[in-house]
LUMDREN-943067 format. One line per field, with one value per residue (C-alpha): residue number from 1; residue in one letter; x, z, y. Coordinates in steps of 0.2 Angstrom, whole numbers. Each point is the difference from the previous one (the first is absolute). Layout:
// LUMDREN-943067
num <- (NUM,...) $
residuo <- (A,...) $
u <- (X,...) $
w <- (Z,...) $
v <- (Y,...) $
***
This chain:
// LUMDREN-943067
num <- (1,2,3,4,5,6,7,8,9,10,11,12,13,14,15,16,17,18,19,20,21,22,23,24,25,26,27,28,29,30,31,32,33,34,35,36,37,38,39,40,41,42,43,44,45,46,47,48,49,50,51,52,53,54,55,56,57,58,59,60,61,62,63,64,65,66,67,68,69,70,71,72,73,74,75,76,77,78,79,80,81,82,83,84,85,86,87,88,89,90,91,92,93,94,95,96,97,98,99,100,101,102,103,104,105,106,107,108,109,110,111,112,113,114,115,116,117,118,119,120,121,122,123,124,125,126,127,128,129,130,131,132,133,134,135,136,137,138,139,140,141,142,143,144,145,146,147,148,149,150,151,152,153,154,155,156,157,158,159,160,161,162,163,164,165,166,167,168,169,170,171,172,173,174,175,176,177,178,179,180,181,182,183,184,185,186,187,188,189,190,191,192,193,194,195,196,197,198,199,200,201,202,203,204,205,206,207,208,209,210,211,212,213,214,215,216,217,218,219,220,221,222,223,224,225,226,227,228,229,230,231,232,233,234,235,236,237,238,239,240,241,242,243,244,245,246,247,248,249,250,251,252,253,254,255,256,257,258,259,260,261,262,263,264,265,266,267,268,269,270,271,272,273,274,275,276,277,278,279,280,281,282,283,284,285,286,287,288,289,290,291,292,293,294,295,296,297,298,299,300,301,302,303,304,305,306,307,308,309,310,311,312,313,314,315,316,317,318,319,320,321,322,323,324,325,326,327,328,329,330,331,332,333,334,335,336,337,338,339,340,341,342,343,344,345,346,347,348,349,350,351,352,353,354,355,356,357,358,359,360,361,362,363,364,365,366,367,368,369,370,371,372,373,374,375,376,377,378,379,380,381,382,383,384,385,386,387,388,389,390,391,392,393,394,395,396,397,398,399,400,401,402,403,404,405,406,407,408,409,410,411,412,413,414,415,416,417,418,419,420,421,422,423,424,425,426,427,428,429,430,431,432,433,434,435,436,437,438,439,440,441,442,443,444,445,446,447,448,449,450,451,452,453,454,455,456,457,458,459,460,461,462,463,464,465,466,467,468,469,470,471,472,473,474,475,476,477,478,479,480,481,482,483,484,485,486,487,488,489,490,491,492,493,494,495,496,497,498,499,500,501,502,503,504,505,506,507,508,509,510,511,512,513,514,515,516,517,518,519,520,521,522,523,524,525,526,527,528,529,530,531,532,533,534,535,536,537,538,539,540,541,542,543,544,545,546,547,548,549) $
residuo <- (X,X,X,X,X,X,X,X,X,X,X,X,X,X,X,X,X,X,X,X,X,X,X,X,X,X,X,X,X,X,X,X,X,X,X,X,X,X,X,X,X,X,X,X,X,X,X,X,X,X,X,X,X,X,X,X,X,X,X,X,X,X,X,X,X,X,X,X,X,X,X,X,X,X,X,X,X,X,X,X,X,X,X,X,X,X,X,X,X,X,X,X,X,X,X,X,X,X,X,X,X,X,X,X,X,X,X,X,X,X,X,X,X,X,X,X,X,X,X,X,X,X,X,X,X,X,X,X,X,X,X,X,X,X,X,X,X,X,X,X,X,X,X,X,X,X,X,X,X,X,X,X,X,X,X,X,X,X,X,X,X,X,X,X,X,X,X,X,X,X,X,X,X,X,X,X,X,X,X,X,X,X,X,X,X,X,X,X,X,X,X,X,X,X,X,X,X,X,X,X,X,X,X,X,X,X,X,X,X,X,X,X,X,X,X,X,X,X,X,X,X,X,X,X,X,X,X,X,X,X,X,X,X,X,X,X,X,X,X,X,X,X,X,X,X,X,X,X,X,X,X,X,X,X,X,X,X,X,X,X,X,X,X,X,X,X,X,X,X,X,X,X,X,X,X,X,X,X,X,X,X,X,X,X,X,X,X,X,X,X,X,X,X,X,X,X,X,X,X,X,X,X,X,X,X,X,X,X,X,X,X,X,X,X,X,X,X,X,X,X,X,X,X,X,X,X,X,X,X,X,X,X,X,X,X,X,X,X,X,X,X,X,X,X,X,X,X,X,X,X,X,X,X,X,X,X,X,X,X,X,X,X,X,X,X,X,X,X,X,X,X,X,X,X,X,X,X,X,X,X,X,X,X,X,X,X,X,X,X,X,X,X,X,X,X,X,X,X,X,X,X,X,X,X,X,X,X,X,X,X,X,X,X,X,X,X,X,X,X,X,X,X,X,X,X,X,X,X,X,X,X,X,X,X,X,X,X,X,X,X,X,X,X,X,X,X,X,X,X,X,X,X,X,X,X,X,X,X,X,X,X,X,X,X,X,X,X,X,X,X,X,X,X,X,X,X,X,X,X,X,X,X,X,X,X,X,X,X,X,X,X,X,X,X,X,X,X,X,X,X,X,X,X,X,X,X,X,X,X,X,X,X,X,X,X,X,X,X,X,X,X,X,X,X,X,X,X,X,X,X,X,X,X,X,X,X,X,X,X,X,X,X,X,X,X,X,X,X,X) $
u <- (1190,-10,3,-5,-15,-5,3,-13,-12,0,-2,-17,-17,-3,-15,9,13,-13,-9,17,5,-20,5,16,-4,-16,15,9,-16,-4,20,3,-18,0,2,-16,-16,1,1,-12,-12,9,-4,-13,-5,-7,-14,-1,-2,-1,-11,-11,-17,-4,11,-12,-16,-3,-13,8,7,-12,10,17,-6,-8,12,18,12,2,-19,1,11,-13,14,-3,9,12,-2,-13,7,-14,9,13,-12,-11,17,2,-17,1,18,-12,-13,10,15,-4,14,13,15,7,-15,2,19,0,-13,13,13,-9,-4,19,1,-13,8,16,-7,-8,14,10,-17,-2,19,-2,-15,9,14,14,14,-5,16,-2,-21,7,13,-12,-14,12,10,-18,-8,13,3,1,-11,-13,1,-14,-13,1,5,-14,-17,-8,10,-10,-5,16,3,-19,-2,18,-7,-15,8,15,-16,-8,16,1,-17,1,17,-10,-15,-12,-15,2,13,-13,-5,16,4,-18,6,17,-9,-10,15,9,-1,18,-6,-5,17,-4,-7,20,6,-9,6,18,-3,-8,15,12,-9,-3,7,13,-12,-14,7,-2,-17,-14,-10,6,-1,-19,-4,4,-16,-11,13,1,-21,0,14,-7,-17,7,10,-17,-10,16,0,-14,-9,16,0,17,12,20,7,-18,4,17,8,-1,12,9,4,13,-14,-10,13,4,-19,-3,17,0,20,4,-8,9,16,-3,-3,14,10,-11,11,15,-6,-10,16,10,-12,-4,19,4,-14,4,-8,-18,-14,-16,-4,17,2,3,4,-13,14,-2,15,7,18,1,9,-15,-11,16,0,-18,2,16,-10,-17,9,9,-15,-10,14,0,-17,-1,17,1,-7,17,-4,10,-8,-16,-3,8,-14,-13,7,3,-17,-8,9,-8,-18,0,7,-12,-13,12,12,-13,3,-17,-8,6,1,6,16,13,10,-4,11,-19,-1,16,-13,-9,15,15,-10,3,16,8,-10,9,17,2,-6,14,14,-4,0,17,7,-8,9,19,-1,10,-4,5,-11,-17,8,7,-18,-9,11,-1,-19,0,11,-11,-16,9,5,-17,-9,10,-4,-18,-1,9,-10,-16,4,-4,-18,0,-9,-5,14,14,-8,-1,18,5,-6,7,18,-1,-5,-20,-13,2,-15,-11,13,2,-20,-4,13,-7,-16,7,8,-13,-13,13,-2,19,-7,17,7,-15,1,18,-3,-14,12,12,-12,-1,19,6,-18,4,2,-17,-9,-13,-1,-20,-7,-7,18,1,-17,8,15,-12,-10,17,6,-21,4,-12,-3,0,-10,9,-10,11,-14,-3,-9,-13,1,19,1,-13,12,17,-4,2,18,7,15,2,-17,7,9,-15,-11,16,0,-21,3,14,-12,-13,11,8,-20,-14,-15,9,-16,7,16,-13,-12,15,5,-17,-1,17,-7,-14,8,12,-14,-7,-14,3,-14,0,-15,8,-5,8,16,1,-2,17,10,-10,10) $
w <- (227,8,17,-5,-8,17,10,-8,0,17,3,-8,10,2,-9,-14,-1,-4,-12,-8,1,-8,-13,-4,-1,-13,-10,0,-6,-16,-3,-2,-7,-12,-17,3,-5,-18,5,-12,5,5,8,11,-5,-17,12,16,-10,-17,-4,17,-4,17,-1,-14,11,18,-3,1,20,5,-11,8,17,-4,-12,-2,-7,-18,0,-12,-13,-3,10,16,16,6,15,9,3,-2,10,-14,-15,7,-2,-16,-5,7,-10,-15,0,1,-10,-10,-8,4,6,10,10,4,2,9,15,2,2,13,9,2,7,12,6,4,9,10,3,7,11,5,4,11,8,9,5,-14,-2,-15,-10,2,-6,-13,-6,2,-11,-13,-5,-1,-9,-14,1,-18,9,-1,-18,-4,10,-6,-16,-4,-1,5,15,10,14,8,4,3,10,11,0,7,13,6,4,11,9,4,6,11,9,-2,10,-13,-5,-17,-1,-5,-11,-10,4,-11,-15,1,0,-15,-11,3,9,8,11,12,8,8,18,0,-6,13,13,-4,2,15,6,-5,5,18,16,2,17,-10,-18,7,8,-10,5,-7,-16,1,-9,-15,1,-12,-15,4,2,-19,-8,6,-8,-14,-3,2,-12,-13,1,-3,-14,-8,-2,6,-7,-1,-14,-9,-20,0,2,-19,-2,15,5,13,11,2,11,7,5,5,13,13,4,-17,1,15,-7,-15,12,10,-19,-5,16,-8,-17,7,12,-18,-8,13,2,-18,-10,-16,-12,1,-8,2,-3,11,-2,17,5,11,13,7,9,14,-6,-13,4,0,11,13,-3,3,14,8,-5,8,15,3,-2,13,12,-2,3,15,8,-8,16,2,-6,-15,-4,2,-17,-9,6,-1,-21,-1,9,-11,-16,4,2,-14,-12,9,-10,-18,10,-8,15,9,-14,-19,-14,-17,-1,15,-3,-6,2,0,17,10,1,15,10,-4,8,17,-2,-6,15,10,-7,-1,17,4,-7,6,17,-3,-9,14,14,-9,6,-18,-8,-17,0,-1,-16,-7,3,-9,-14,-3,2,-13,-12,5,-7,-16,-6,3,-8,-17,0,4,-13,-11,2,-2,-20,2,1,-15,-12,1,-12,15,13,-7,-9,18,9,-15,2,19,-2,5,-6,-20,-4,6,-4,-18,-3,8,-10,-16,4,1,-18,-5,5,-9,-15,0,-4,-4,17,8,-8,3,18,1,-7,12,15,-8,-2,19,11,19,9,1,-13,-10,-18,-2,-16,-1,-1,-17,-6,5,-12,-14,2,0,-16,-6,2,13,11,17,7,17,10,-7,-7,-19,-13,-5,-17,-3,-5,-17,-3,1,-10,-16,2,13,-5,14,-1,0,14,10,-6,7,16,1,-1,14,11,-4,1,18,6,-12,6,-3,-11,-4,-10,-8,-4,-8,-10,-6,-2,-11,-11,-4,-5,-12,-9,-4,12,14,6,18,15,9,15,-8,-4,19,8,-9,12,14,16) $
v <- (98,-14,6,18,-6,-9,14,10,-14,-1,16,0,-1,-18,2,9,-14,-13,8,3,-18,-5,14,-6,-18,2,11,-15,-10,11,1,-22,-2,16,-11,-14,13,-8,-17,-10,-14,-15,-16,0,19,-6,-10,10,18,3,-17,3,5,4,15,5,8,3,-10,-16,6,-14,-10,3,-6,-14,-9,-2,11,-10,1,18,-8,-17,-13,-10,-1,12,11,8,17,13,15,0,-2,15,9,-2,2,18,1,-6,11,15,-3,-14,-15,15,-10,16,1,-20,2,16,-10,-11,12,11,-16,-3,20,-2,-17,6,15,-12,-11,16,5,-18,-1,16,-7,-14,11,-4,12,14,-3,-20,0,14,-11,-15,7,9,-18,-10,14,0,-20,-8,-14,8,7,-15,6,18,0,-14,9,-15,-3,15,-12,-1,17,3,-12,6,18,-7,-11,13,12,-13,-3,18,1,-14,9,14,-8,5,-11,2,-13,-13,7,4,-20,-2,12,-9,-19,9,3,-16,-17,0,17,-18,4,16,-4,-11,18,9,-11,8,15,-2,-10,12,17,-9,2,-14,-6,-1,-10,-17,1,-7,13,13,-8,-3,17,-8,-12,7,1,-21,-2,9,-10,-16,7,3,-15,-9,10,0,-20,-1,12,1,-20,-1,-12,2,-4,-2,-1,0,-17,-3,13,0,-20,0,12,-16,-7,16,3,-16,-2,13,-7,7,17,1,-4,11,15,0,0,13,12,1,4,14,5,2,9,14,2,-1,2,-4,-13,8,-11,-9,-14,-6,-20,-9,-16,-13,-4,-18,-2,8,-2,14,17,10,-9,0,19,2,-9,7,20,-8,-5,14,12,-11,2,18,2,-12,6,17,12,12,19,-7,-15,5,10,-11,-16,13,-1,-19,-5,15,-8,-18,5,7,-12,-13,-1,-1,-15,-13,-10,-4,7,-4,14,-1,12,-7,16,21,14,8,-7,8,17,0,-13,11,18,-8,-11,19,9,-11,-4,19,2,-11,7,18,-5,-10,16,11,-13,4,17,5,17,-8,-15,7,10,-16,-8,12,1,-21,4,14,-13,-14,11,7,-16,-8,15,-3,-16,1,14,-12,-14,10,-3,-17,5,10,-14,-15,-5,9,-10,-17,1,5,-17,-10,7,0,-20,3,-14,-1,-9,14,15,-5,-3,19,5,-7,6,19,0,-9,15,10,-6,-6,-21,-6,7,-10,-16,0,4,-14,-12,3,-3,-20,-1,6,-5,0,-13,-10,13,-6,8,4,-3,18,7,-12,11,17,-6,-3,15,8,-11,8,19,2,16,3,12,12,-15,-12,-7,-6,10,-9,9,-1,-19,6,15,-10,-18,8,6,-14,-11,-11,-10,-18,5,8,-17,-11,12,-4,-18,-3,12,-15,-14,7,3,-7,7,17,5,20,-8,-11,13,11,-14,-1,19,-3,-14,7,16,-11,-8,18,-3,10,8,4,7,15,-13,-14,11,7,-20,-4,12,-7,-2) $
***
């Protein structure tokens, strides 16, 4: 069947049998991803779209370029990624909070990139069944369910459509390569790796006389005069500051930022975690709790090491026709996962499966490159069949389980109960959670779910005194609007019919004792009082600073 099936491919044009692979690869693409287009707000959708004003009115475009991308929902900090906010802006205006136009952007996105991958792949002289194969198993990979499925995550594959299309006008020769490396920068900061990716292609698509000359590299020097320009400019108007805000929360980064030997060592542990998850992906979830490694006896330092030193040595010694794809992958791989190692430069998460999309388009490029050359070298009419059938398993068994994990992403509720029961940061999980039934209207759910943050805090977790006030405007009845944020109404409406007001008045006061300058649980225990004592009369002003974040 397999053999039959080949046999008319290549019969085909050649032009006919890539716009039959493209064809067959978006198919693939809507097939895994077919059950996300009702997906609801989660996570960082709630502040990136449906509370971003600047998605309101064209009027605020001067808006988008000039701030950063939290800007639109009243927050500071964040990105400055304005390519991807003009996107959704356009998405805005003509469809509006429809989550299967925000979904369906994503999905296309991954389309697009995976008929790129296969052009790009034919560009630099891969086999058509090796770049097929390659583009089917990353297009379908369950890796990549979190920057699809999550509506906020359209960076990722913006930025990759952006940058694949560079890379194919610079073996192309075209000009417009620049400016396709700008867009990409536009949509997200770790497009900074493209000039390292350009230099692979050029050392893979080169005469084997010509890969070792510096000169023949030198084409590639107005992608490095732009990234150091823009590193500048980010530094500085972006105020830049690893870490900035998030040692309260997060202690053991302190040391980790602070001690470029331990980011090290926590990289190279960081391998054979991501080696596990590409080969069996399973366990999906944000929010993945790692280890600072100090030490360099531990398995999974060894590991990373024993993987990092093996990759070097294929890149450095790897110049057969046989070795050569495969350092093209490895060195492809590494660029790209520079700028998330957090070695020279510290970020918060130390590991993401979110991270392994750009990386893994060349590692498989090459890896299958690899193995089609070894299958071609073995002279067997039943090995190509046997390969193609292990890659047509390979895709089904990922596409079930990328369409399966897409049901993480339903709800808010799916996709914080999912990073709880795969072990993910509690304190965090349990307060979103809370904060979800609690916008439901289910208050008990919440309080419980509230509770639960102060009973199993990570390691090094501070409880804030505001998650005591979200439990006693829980205990209070209080609504929440789709924002998330409290009706300034509500508390007037609820009083006479709550029960639990000794135990929101007890919540109020731990919240004062944990932080006392907390003035919003003083003013609703004031706003409590005054009520008991039959003299409740509030301002709508003075009712709306209560719920003042």
């Amino acid at each position: 069947m397999f053999q039959n099936l080949t046999n008319r491919f290549q019969a085909l044009p050649a032009g006919g049998r890539d716009a039959v692979a493209c064809l067959l690869l978006a198919l693939a693409v809507f097939a895994v991803y077919a059950n996300v287009y009702h997906g609801d707000f989660i996570f960082d959708d709630v502040l990136l779209i449906s509370r971003n004003q600047y998605l309101r009115d064209w009027r605020h475009l001067p808006d988008i370029f000039t701030h950063l991308n939290y800007a639109g929902a009243g927050m500071e900090g964040a990105f400055y990624r304005p390519v991807e906010m003009l996107l959704r802006l356009a998405l805005y205006q003509l469809f509006g909070l429809s989550k299967p136009a925000f979904h369906a952007v994503n999905v296309l996105l991954q389309a697009l990139n995976a008929g790129l991958i296969y052009w790009l792949g034919r560009k630099l002289g891969f086999a058509p069944g090796a770049v097929f194969s390659a583009a089917l198993l990353w297009s379908v990979h369950p890796l990549h369910t979190q920057n699809i499925a999550l509506m906020s995550s359209t960076a990722e594959p913006l930025w990759t459509a952006f940058g694949l299309m560079g890379l194919l006008a610079f073996v192309y020769r075209d000009s417009a390569a620049i400016l396709f490396f700008l867009l990409a920068l536009g949509c997200k900061e770790t497009a900074i790796v493209f000039p390292a990716l350009a230099v692979a292609c050029l050392f893979i698509s080169s005469d084997a006389d010509d890969r070792l000359k510096p000169a023949l590299y030198a084409r590639t020097w107005p992608f490095w005069l732009l990234l150091a320009v823009y590193a500048v400019t980010y530094m500085h108007f972006n105020d830049f500051h690893p870490f900035k805000g998030t040692y309260a929360t997060f202690p053991d980064l302190e040391t980790y930022a602070a001690n470029i030997f331990s980011r090290l060592l926590t990289c190279l542990a960081t391998l054979p975690a991501y080696l596990g998850l590409i080969v069996y992906p399973t366990n999906l979830h944000m929010e993945r709790v790692f280890p600072v490694f100090t030490s360099v006896f531990s398995w999974q330092v060894l590991a990373g090491a024993a993987l990092a030193a093996g990759a070097l040595a294929q890149i450095i010694l790897g110049k057969g026709k046989r070795g050569l794809f495969l350092s093209f992958g490895l060195f492809w791989f590494a660029a790209a996962l520079s700028p998330l190692t957090g070695i020279l430069i510290p970020i918060d998460y130390k590991i993401s499966e979110g991270w392994m999309y750009v990386p893994l388009i060349g590692l498989f490029l090459g890896v299958a490159q690899t193995l089609a050359v070894w299958i071609g070298g073995m002279k067997s009419k039943t090995a190509p069949v046997i390969a193609a059938a292990a890659v047509a398993l390979m895709a089904l068994l990922f596409g079930i389980k990328t369409y399966s994990q897409n049901d993480v992403y339903q709800t808010p509720a799916t996709f914080y109960e999912n990073i709880l029961r795969c072990g993910g940061y509690h304190t965090r999980a349990y307060q979103n959670l809370g904060n979800y039934y609690w916008k439901e209207g289910e208050f008990d759910k919440a309080i419980e779910s509230y509770k639960l943050a102060f009973k199993n805090p990570d390691q090094g977790d501070i409880i804030p005194a505001s998650l005591h006030y979200q439990i006693a405007l829980a205990y209070l009845r209080v609504t929440l609007d789709e924002n998330y944020v409290p009706k300034s109404d509500s508390l007037m409406e609820a009083l006479p019919q709550v029960t639990h007001i000794p135990e929101a008045v007890d919540e109020l006061n731990q919240a004062l004792k944990a932080d006392p300058g907390f003035e919003p649980a003083r003013a609703l225990l004031g706003a409590i009082n005054d009520w008991q004592a039959k003299r409740m009369f509030m301002h709508p002003a003075g009712s709306s600073y209560l719920f003042r974040k």
